[in-house]
N, C-alpha and C positions, 0 to 999 in steps of 0.2 A: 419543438423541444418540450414543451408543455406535454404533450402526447406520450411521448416517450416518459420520462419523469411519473406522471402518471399510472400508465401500465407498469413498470417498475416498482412505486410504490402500493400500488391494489396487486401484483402479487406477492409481496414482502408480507403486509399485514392481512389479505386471505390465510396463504399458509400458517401464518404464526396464529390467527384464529380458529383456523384448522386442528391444529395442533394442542390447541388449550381445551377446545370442546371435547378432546380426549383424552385432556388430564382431570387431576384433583382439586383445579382451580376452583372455586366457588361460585355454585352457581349464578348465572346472570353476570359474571363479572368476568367474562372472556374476552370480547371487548375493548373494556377500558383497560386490561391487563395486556392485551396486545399492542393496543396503543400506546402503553409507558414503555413495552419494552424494545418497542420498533422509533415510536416517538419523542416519545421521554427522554431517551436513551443520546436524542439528536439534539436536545435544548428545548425542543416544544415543550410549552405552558400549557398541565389542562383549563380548561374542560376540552377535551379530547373531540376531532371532529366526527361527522356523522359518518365519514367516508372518503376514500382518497382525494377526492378531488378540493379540499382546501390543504391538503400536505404537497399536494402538484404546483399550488401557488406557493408556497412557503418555502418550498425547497430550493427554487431558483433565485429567490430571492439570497438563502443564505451564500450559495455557490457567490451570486453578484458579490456578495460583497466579502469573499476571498478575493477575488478577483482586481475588485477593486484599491483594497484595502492591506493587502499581507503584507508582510516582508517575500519579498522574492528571490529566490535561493536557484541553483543549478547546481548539480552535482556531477563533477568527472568519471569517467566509465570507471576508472580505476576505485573508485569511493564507491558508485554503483552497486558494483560487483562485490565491495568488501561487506555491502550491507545487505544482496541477495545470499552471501556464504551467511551471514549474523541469520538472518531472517529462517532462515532452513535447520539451523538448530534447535528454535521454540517453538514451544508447547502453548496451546492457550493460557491453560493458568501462568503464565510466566507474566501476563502481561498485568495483570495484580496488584503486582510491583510498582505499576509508573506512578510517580507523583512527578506530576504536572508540572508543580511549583520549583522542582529541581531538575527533573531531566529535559523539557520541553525548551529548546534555545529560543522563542521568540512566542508569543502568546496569541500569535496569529500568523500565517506564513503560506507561502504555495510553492513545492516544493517540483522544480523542472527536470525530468530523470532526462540522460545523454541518450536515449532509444526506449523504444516503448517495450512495454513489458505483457505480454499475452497471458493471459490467463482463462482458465475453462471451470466455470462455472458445476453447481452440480444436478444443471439440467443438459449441460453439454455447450452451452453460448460462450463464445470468445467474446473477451473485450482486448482493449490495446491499451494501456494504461500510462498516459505522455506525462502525468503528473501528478499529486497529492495536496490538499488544500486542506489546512487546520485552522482551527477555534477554537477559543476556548467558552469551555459553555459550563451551563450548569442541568445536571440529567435530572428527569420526573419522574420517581419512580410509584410505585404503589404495591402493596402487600407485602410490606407496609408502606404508607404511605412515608420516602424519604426521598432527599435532594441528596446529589454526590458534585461535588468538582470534578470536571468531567473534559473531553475534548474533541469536538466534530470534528471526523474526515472527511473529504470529500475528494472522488475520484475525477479525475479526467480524460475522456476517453483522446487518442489523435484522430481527426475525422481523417485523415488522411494516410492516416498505417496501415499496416499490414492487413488488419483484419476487413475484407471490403467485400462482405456479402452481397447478392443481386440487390436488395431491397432498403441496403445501407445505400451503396450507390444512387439507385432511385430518389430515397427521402433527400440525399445532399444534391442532386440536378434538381428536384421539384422547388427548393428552400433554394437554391440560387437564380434559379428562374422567377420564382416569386417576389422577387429582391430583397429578401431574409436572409443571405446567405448563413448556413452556420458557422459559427467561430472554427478556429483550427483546434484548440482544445472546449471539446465538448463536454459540457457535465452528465455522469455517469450514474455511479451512488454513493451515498452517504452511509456512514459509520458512526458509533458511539463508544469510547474509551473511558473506561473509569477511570478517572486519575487521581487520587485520593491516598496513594501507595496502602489500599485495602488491605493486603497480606507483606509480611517483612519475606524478604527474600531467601531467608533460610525454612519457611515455610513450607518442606516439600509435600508435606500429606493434606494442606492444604491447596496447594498449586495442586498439584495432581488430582483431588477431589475436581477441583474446580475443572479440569480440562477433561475430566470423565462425563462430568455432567455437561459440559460446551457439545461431547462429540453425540452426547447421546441427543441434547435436541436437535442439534444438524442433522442426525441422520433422521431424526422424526420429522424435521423438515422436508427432509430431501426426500422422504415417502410422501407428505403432503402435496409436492411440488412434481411429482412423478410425470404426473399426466401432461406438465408443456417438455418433457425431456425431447432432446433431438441429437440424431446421431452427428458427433465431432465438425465441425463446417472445416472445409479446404479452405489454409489461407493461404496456401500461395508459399514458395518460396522464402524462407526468413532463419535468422541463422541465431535468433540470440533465445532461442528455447521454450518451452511452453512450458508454464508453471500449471499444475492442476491444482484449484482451489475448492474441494467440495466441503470444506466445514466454513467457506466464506471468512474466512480469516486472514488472508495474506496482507489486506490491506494495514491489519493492528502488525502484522508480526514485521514486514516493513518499517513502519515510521516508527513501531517502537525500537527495531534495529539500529532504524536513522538517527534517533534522539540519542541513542543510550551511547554508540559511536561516536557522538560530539563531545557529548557530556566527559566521555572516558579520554578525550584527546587522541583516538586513531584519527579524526580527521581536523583538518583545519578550515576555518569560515575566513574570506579575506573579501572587502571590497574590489570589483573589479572597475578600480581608478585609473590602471595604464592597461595600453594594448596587450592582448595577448603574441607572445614568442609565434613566430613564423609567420608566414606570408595571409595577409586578410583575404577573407575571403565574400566580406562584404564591406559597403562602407558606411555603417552603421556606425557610428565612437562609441565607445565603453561607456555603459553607465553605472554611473556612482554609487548606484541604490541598487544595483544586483550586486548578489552574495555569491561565488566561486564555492564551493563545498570541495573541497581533494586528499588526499590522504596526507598526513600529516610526512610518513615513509614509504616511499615506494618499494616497491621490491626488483631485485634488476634480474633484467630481462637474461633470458637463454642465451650464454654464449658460445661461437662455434665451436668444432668437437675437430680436432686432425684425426687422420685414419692412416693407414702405414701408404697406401695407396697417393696420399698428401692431404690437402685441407678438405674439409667438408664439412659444408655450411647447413646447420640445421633450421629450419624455417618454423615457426611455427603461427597456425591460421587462427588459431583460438584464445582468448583468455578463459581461465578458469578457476574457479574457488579452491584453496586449499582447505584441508579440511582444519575448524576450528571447535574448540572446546567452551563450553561456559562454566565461568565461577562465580561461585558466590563470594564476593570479598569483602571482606572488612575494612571499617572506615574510621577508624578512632575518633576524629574529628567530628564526626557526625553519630558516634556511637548505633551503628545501624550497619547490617547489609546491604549488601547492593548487588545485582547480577551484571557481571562484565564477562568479554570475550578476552580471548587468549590465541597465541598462536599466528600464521602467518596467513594472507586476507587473498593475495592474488597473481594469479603468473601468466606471463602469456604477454605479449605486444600491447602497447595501450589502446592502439587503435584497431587493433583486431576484435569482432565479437565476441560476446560473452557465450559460454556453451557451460549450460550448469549439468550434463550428464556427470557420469561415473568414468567417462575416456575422455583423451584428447589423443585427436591423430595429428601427426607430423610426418610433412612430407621434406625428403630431403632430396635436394639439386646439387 
């Protein structure tokens, strides 16, 4: 795990050093510039290391103690899905907006999605993403030198999803032979969110400025990083979509979906103190200290359609996003903007997978 973490972070902060030697940064200070915005950015305190390998100790260390420590949350496919439709409508600069201290439901938490979420990178690398782990930290930044209220994520890969490269395989037979096995949620990478609510929500040419300039270092990134690109890997069979991430953001636009979701009441938090409806399926009891996330209203399902011929029953294999709106709302009470969603979140069977294309087929028996 160390290994991995590692290589992950030496090429996080190469590129982003890359990328400054070829800006108007100040000389000699590329660097420590890299370091506050790949580090700082995560809670790290300077003086800045000499090189990845004290962020490869540090980093696992913060994962342990989501882990150890959150609040733990799960979230219904139905909730899921309302907040992969939320997530696909924002822009970077949208996420500007968060303060912390109002949209974030718990100041530390690890958030369990109902199926992994693939995503492709923009050197072409799949992850499978079983989970999301927050903190709250405070970010290092430098030129100038300032501190923000701030929020580490941290990703989770499932060692055991979808995505099972020849060498992924490999590393999880060598680490169980060795009697290390690895955990079933593996830590992936980390993230830094400003949360400071930096821009008011009716800030468009602000928001906009700022997601001009997000797309433009990504893609100066994504030239730095050229050289490990690899073409698309086979994962196999799997039905709930592939999200393409090449400005590395899906993770903010996600949990800032999640949060703002709660916050707005589309969804409901409820301990899960009695069994769940229908037949168990392990015999685990309910714990008291996991949190249920689900949609506050569901939306009902496709009902059958007669035909002059007689009844005919329409089936449908997929759930799907409808399409929604964001507003800026006003908040008397709080004399401020806010951005919320609008509109209806999701259709389709609960149990069927999620398919976030632009179709849904149905087949009818």
């Amino acid at each position: 795990m160390r290994a991995l973490v590692s290589s992950n972070v030496n090429n996080v902060l190469s590129d982003m050093y890359q990328v400054l030697l070829n800006s108007d940064a100040p000389e000699g200070s590329e660097w420590d510039v890299a370091c506050s915005l790949v580090l700082g950015k995560l809670g790290m305190r300077p003086p800045w290391p000499s090189g990845p390998d004290s962020a490869a100790d540090w980093q696992p260390a913060q994962d342990l103690e989501v882990l150890r420590s959150a609040e733990l949350m799960v979230i219904s496919p139905s909730a899921h899905a309302s907040v992969m439709a939320a997530a696909a409508t924002l822009e970077p600069g949208d996420m500007s907006t968060l303060s912390r201290d109002r949209d974030v439901v718990t100041p530390s938490g690890l958030l369990v999605l109902p199926e992994p979420v693939v995503c492709m990178n923009r050197t072409g690398s799949l992850s499978d993403t079983a989970a999301y782990g927050w903190q709250f930290v405070t970010q290092h930044q430098v030129l100038p030198t300032a501190q923000y209220d701030g929020v580490r994520l941290s990703t989770f890969m499932d060692r055991d999803g979808p995505v099972q490269p020849d060498e992924w395989r490999a590393a999880v037979a060598h680490a169980r032979t060795s009697g290390h096995p690895m955990p079933r949620l593996v830590p992936d990478g980390m993230y830094g969110m400003r949360g400071d609510n930096a821009l008011d929500a009716t800030s468009d040419g602000s928001t906009q400025w700022l997601t001009e300039q997000h797309k433009q270092l990504q893609a100066a990134l994504t030239q730095a990083s050229a050289w490990r690109a690899e073409p698309p890997a086979d994962i196999g069979e799997w039905a709930g979509g592939r999200v393409d991430d090449p400005n590395d953001d899906f993770a903010f636009r996600y949990m800032f979906a999640f949060w703002r979701l709660v916050a707005q009441g589309v969804t409901t938090a409820q301990l899960l103190i009695s069994p769940p409806t229908g037949p168990r399926t392990t015999d685990v009891p309910p714990d008291p200290d996991v949190r249920v996330v689900r949609l506050s209203q569901q939306m009902p399902v496709q009902r059958s359609k007669e035909t002059a011929e007689g009844k005919q029953v329409r089936t449908y294999h997929h759930r799907w996003p409808v399409r929604m709106h964001k507003v800026r709302q006003w908040y008397p009470s709080a004399q401020e903007h806010r951005l919320i969603w609008r509109g209806p979140y999701i259709k389709g069977p609960a149990e069927a997978p999620l398919m976030l294309g632009e179709k849904v087929y149905a087949a009818d028996r």
